[in-house]
N, C-alpha and C positions, 0 to 999 in steps of 0.2 A: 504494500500500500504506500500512496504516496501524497502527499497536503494539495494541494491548489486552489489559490486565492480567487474565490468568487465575489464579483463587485457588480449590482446590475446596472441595467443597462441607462438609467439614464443618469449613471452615475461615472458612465464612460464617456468625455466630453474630451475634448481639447482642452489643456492646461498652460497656462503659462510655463510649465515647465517642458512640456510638450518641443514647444517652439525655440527655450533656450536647446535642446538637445536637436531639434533640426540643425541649427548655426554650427553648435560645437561638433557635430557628428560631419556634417555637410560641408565645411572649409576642407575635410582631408580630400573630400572629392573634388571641390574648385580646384585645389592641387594637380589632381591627378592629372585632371582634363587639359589645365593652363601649358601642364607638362607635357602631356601625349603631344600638344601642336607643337608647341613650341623648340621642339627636337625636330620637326620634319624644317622648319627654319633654319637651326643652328647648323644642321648639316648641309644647307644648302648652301650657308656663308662661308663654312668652315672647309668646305670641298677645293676652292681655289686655293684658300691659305695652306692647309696641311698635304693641299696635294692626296685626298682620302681616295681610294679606289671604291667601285662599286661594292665589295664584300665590305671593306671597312665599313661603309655608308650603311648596309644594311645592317652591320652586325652593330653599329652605337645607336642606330634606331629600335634596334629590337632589345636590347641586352637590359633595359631598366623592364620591359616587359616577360621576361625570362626570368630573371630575379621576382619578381612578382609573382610568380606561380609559388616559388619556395616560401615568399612571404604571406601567401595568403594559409597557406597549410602549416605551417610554423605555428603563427598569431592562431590561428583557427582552434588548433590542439591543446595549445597551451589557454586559450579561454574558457575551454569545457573541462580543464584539469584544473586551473586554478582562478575559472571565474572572470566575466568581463569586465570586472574593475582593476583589477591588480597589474593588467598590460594595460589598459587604456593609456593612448598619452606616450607613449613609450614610440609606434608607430610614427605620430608626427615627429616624435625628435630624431629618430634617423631619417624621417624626410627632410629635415631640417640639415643635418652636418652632410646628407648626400648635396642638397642643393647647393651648400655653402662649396665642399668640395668640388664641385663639377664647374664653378664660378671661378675658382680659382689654379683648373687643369692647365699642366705647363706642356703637354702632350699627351697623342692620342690615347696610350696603354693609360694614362691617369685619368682623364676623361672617361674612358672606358667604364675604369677601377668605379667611378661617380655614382654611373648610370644605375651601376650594379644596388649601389646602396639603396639611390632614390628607389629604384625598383621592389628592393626588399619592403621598404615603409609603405610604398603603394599597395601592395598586397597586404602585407598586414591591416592597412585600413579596412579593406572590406569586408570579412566575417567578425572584425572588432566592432564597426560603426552600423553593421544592416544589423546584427544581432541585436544590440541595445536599444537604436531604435524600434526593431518589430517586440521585444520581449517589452515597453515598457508602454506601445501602445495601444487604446484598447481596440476593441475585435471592430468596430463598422470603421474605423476613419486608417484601421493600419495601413492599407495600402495608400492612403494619401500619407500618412506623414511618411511610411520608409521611403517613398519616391518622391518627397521635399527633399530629403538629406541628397538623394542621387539625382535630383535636379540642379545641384549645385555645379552638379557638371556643366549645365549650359552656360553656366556665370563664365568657369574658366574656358569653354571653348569660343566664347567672344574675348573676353578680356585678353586672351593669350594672343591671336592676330591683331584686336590692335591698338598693345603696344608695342610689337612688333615692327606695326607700318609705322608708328611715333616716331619708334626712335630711328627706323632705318632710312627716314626724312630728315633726321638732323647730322649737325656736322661731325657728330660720331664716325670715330670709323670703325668699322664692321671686326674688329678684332676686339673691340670692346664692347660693342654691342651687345654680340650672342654672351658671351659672357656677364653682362646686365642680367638679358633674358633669363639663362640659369636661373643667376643668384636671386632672382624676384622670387623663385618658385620656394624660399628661405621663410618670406615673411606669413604666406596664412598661415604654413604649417606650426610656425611659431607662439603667431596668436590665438592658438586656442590648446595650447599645452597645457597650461594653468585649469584652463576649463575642464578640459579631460578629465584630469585630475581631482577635479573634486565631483564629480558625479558618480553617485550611490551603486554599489551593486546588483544587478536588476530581480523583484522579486523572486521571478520564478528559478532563475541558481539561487539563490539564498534559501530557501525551502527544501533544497536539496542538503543545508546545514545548518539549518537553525529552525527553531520552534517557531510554528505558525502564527500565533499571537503578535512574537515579533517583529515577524514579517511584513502582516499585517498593519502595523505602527507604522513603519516606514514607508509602506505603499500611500500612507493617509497622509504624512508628513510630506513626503516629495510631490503627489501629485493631485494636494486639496480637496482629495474626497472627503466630502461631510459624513456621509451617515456611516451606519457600523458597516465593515465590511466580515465579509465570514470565510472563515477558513475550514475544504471540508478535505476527505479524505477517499480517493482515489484509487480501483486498482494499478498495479504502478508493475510491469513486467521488466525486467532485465532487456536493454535495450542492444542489439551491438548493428555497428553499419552496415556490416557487412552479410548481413540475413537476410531474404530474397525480397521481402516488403522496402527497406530502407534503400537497399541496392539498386532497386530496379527505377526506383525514385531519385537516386543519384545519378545513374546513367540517364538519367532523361536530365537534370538538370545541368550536370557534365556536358555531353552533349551538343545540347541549346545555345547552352555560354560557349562551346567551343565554338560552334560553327557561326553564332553569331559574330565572333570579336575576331574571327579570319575575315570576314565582310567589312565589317564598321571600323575595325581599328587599322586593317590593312591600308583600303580608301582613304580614315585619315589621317594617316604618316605619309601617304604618299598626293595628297592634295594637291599641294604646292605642284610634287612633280608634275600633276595629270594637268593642271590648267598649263602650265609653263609647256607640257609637249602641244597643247591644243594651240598657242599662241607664244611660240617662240619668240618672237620681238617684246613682247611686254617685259619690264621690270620686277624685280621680284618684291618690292613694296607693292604692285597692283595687283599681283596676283592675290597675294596675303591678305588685303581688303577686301577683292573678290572672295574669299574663304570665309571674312570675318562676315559678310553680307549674308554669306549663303545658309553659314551656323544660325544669324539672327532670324533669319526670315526662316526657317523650315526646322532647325534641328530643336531652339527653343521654345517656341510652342507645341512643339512634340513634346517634351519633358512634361510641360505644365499640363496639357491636356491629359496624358498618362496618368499623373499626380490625381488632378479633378476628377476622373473617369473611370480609373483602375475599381474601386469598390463597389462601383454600378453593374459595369461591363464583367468585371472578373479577370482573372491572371489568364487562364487556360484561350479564352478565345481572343485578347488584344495579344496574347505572343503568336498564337497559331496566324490572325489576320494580318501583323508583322511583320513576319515572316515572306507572307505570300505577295503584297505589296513591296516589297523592298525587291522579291524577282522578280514583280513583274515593271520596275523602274530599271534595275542591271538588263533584263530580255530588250528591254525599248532600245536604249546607248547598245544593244551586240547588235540587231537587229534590224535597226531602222538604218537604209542604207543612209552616207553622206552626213550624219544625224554632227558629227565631229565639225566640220565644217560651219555649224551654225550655231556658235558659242551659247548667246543667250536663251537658247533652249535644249542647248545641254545642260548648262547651269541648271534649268529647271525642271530638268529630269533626275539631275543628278541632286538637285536637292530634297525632292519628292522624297528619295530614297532615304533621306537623311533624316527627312521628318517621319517617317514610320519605322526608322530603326530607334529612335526614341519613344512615338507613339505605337510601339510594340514591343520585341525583346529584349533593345537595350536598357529598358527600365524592369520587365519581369522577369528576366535571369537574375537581377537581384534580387528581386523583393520575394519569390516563391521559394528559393532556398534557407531564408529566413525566416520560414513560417508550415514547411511538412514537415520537421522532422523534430523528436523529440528533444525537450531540454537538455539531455546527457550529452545528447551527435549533435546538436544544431550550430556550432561554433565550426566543426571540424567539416560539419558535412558542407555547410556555405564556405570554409577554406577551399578544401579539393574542389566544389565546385569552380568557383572563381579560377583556382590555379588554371584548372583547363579552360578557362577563360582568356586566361592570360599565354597560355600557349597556342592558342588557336592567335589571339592577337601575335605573338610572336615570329608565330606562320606565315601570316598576312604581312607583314611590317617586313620580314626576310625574305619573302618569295616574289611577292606581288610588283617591289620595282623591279625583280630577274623576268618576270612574265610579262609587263607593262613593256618593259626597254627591247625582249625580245618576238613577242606574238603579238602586243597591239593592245589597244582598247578595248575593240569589243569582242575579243576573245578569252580577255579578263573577267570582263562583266559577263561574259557568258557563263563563264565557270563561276564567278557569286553569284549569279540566279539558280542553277543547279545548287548549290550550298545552303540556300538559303529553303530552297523546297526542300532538302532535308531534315530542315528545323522543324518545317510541321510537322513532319511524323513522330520526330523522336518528342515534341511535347506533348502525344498522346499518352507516353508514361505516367503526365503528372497528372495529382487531385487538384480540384478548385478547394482555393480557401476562403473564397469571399463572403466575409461577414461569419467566419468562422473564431472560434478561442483559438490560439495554438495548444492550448491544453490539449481538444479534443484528440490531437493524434498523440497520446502520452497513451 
C-alpha cells in the first residue's frame, strides 16, 4: 500500500506558486533553445576563422546534443533515487560554467570540450524541470502549465537570432561576437539558480518518505489550499521499467522524441544553412532575421496554442495530428517541383512545419513522459526518454548538412516526411492523460 494526496477539485486552481515554478523551471528551456540556434550561427562565423571542415562543423553542432542524452539519464536517475529537490539547480550551474567556458575557447578541441558540458546541463534540465512541474500541478490545467515551462523555448528561439543580427550589425568583429553569443547563454541559466534552490520537494516523492499528515502541510503551505486536504491509502505494487506495461510505454515515448528531434532539431541547426543554399548572395545577418521572422510568426504560436489547447484536445491526438502535418509541409518543399526557386513560399511552407512541430510533438514528447509513468520511474523514464531525444537530435544536426550538401533539399524533406509518418504509429503505444491524476497509473 501506498499514501496519495487527494485534494478536490475545485481546490485544484492555478496558484501563484504555480506560475513562480513556470519562470524558475522555464528559463532552463529559454536556455536551451537560445543555444540550439545560436551554435548553427557560431559555426557559420567560426568556419572562415578556424578554417572548420565539414565533420568539425557537424560534430561542434551536435556534441552539446550528445552530451544531452547522458545528461538527461544521469539527472533522471539520480531524481527518482534521491528526489527532485536535492539536484534541482545543480543542472543550470553546469549550464552556467559550460556557457562561460565555450565564451572563452582558445581552440576548436576547447570549444568542443564547452559544448560537451552545456550539453550535459541541457539534459539534465528536462526530467528535472517536466517532473516538478507535472508532479506539483493539479490534474485539469497540467498540460497547460508543463507546456508554459517548454514554451519558454519560443522566448529563446527568437531572442537567440536576434541578437545575433544586433550584434552582427555592429562594428564588432565577428571573432568577438560568437563568443558574446556563447557567453549570453551564462546569464538565464544563472538567474534562477537561487530559485531552484529553494523550491520544496514535490508531494508525491515525499510520500514515498514521510508521513502523510506531513505531506499534506506542505502541499497546503506551498500551494494555498484552504480546506482540509486528505491523505488516503492506495494499492501500491513494486514498480520496475522494464516490465512489459512500462516498456512498451517507453518505447512509444523513446520513439516519438527520437524521430521527432531528427526532424525539428536537425532543420534547426541547419537553418541558416538551408536559407543561405536557397539565396546565396544574401548576408548572413538576413538570413538570421529571416529565421528570427519565421520562429515568431509560426513556431511561437505553436507553443502557446499547445499550452491553451493540450487539456481540451488531449496529448494522444495533437502529437498523432503533428506529426502528420509537419509530413505533409516536408512532402510539399520534396514535391512541388521548382517550389526552391520561390523563397517566400518556401519560407511559408517551411514555416507551416514549424508551427505544428510545436503545435504537436515538440511540446507532447515532453509533457506525456511526465505524466504515464509511476512516481518511482517517472524521473528516469522522462530521462531515457529525452536522451533519445537528444540522439535523434544529434542525428539530424550530424547527418542532415552531409545529406542537405550532398542529395539536395527535397530529398531531405522527403526522408523527414517519411520520419515523421512514423511518429504516428509509434504514439499509438501511448495512454491519454487528459484530465487524468498521475496517481491513477500508480
Amino acid at each position: 500500500m501506498r499514501w496519495v494526496i487527494v485534494v478536490k477539485d475545485d481546490e485544484s486552481n492555478i496558484k501563484a506558486f504555480h506560475w513562480r515554478i513556470v519562470f524558475t523551471a522555464g528559463m532552463g528551456f529559454f536556455t536551451d533553445a537560445y543555444d540550439l540556434f545560436i551554435i548553427g550561427v557560431v559555426t557559420t562565423i567560426l568556419t572562415p576563422i578556424w578554417h572548420l571542415t565539414i565533420s568539425q562543423l557537424a560534430l561542434l553542432n551536435g556534441a552539446a546534443l550528445a552530451a544531452a542524452a547522458v545528461g538527461a539519464i544521469s539527472f533522471g536517475v539520480l531524481s527518482d533515487k534521491f528526489g527532485r529537490k536535492r539536484l534541482y539547480g545543480v543542472e543550470v550551474l553546469i549550464l552556467f560554467f559550460g556557457a562561460i567556458l565555450s565564451a572563452f575557447s582558445p581552440s576548436y578541441g576547447w570549444l568542443l570540450f564547452s559544448r560537451i558540458v552545456v550539453g550535459l546541463g541541457i539534459g539534465g534540465d528536462y526530467p528535472s524541470s517536466a517532473i516538478i512541474a507535472s508532479e506539483y500541478a493539479p490534474s485539469q490545467r497540467r498540460g497547460f502549465l508543463v507546456l508554459l515551462v517548454f514554451a519558454m523555448q519560443a522566448l529563446g528561439l527568437v531572442v537567440g537570432p536576434l541578437l545575433a543580427s544586433l550584434l552582427l550589425v555592429t562594428p564588432l568583429s565577428h571573432t568577438l561576437v560568437w563568443r558574446i553569443l556563447l557567453g549570453i547563454g551564462a546569464i538565464p541559466a544563472a538567474s534562477v539558480f537561487y530559485l531552484r534552490r529553494q523550491i520544496e520537494e514535490t508531494p508525491h516523492y515525499l510520500l514515498k518518505k514521510s508521513p502523510p499528515v506531513a505531506v499534506s502541510r506542505v502541499v497546503s503551505d506551498l500551494t494555498g489550499f484552504t480546506k482540509k486536504i486528505k491523505a488516503q491509502q492506495v494499492p501500491h505494487p513494486q514498480h520496475y521499467l522494464f516490465e512489459k506495461k512500462w516498456l512498451v510505454r517507453l518505447i512509444g515515448t523513446a520513439s516519438a522524441w527520437f524521430l521527432l528531434d531528427v526532424a525539428f532539431y536537425g532543420n534547426s541547426v541547419s537553418s541558416v544553412l538551408i536559407l543561405k543554399w536557397l539565396n546565396p548572395q544574401a548576408q548572413l545577418v538576413t538570413n538570421t532575421l529571416l529565421t528570427a521572422l519565421t520562429f515568431f510568426v509560426f513556431a511561437v504560436p505553436g507553443y502557446l496554442l499547445a499550452a491553451t489547447y493540450i487539456d481540451r484536445i488531449g496529448r494522444k491526438f495533437l502529437q498523432m495530428f503533428g506529426f502528420f502535418m509537419i509530413a505533409v509541409a516536408y512532402g510539399a518543399i520534396a514535391l512541388i517541383p521548382h517550389l526552391t526557386q520561390h523563397i517566400p513560399l518556401f519560407i511559408a511552407i517551411f514555416g507551416i512545419s514549424f508551427f505544428f512541430v510545436n503545435f504537436g510533438p515538440n511540446t507532447t514528447t515532453f509533457l506525456i513522459p511526465s505524466e504515464i509513468y509511476p512516481t518511482s520511474l517517472r524521473a528516469r523514464a522522462h530521462g531515457i526518454s529525452a536522451a533519445w531525444g537528444k540522439v535523434g537530435a544529434f542525428v539530424g544536426a550530424f547527418f542532415l548538412p552531409h545529406i542537405l550538401h550532398t542529395q539536395g533539399l527535397r530529398y531531405t524533406m522527403a526522408l523527414l516526411a517519411v520520419v515523421c509518418l512514423i511518429g504516428i504509429l509509434v504514439t499509438l503505444l501511448l495512454p491519454e492523460m487528459k484530465g487524468k491524476a498521475i496517481d491513477v497509473i500508480e
